[in-house]
C-alpha positions as CSV (number, residue, x, y, z in Angstrom):
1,X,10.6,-9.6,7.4
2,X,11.7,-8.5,4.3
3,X,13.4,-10.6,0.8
4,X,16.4,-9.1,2.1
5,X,16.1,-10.1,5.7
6,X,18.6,-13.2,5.6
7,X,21.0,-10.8,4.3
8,X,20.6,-8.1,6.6
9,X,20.3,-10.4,9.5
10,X,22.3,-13.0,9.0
11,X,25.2,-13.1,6.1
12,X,25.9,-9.1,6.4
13,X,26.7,-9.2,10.3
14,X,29.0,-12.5,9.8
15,X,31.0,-10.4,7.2
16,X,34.2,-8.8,7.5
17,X,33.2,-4.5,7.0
18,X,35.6,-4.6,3.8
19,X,33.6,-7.3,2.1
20,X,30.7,-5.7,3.0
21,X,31.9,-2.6,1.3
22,X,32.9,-4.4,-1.5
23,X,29.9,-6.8,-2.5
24,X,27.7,-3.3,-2.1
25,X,30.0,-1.3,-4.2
26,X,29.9,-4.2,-6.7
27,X,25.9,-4.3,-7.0
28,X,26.0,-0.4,-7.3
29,X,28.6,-0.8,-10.3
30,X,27.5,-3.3,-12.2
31,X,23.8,-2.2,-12.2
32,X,23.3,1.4,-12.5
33,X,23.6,1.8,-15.9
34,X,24.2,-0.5,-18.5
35,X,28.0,-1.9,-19.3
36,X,29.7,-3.8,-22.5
37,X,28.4,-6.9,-20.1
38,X,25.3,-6.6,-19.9
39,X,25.2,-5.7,-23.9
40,X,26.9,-9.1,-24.4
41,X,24.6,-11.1,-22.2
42,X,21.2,-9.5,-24.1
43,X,22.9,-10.9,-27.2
44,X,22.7,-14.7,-26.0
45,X,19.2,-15.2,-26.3
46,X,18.6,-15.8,-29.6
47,X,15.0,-16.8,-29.7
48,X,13.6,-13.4,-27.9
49,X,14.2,-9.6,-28.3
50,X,16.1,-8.8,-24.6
51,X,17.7,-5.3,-24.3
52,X,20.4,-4.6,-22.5
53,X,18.8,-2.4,-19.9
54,X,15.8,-5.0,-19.7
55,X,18.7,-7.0,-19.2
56,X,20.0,-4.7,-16.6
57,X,17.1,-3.6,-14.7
58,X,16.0,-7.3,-13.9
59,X,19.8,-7.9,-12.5
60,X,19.3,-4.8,-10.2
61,X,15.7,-5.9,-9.3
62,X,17.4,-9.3,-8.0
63,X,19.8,-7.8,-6.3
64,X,17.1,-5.4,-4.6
65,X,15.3,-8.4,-3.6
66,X,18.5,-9.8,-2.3
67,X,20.8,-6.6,-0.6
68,X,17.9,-4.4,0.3
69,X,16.6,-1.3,-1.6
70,X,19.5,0.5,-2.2
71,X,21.8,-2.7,-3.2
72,X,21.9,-1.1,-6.8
């Protein structure tokens, strides 16, 4: 089974098909390209060099791991 399995399996199916629609529209929003937000986040860590699509890339990973492959 794959990372994503409990999703696919388990929480997707108990979902209503707008939520669905809505928590996948969110991931492919928010981590496709890099926003003001994820600009602001790279910023926090003062002690280490983080870029915002460093910063951005390891959100969509994540979310990969946790929605699937095509989650962002």
């Amino acid at each position: 089974m794959w990372k994503y399995g409990v999703w696919q399996e388990e929480v997707r199916p108990a979902l209503p098909r707008t939520t669905i629609r809505t928590v996948e529209r969110l991931c492919h929003e928010e981590f496709t390209t890099v926003t003001d937000v994820h600009r602001n986040a790279a910023r926090i860590p003062q002690d280490r060099t983080l870029t915002p699509e460093r910063l951005r890339a390891a959100c969509a990973l994540g979310f990969e791991e946790i929605f699937g492959p095509h989650a962002a």
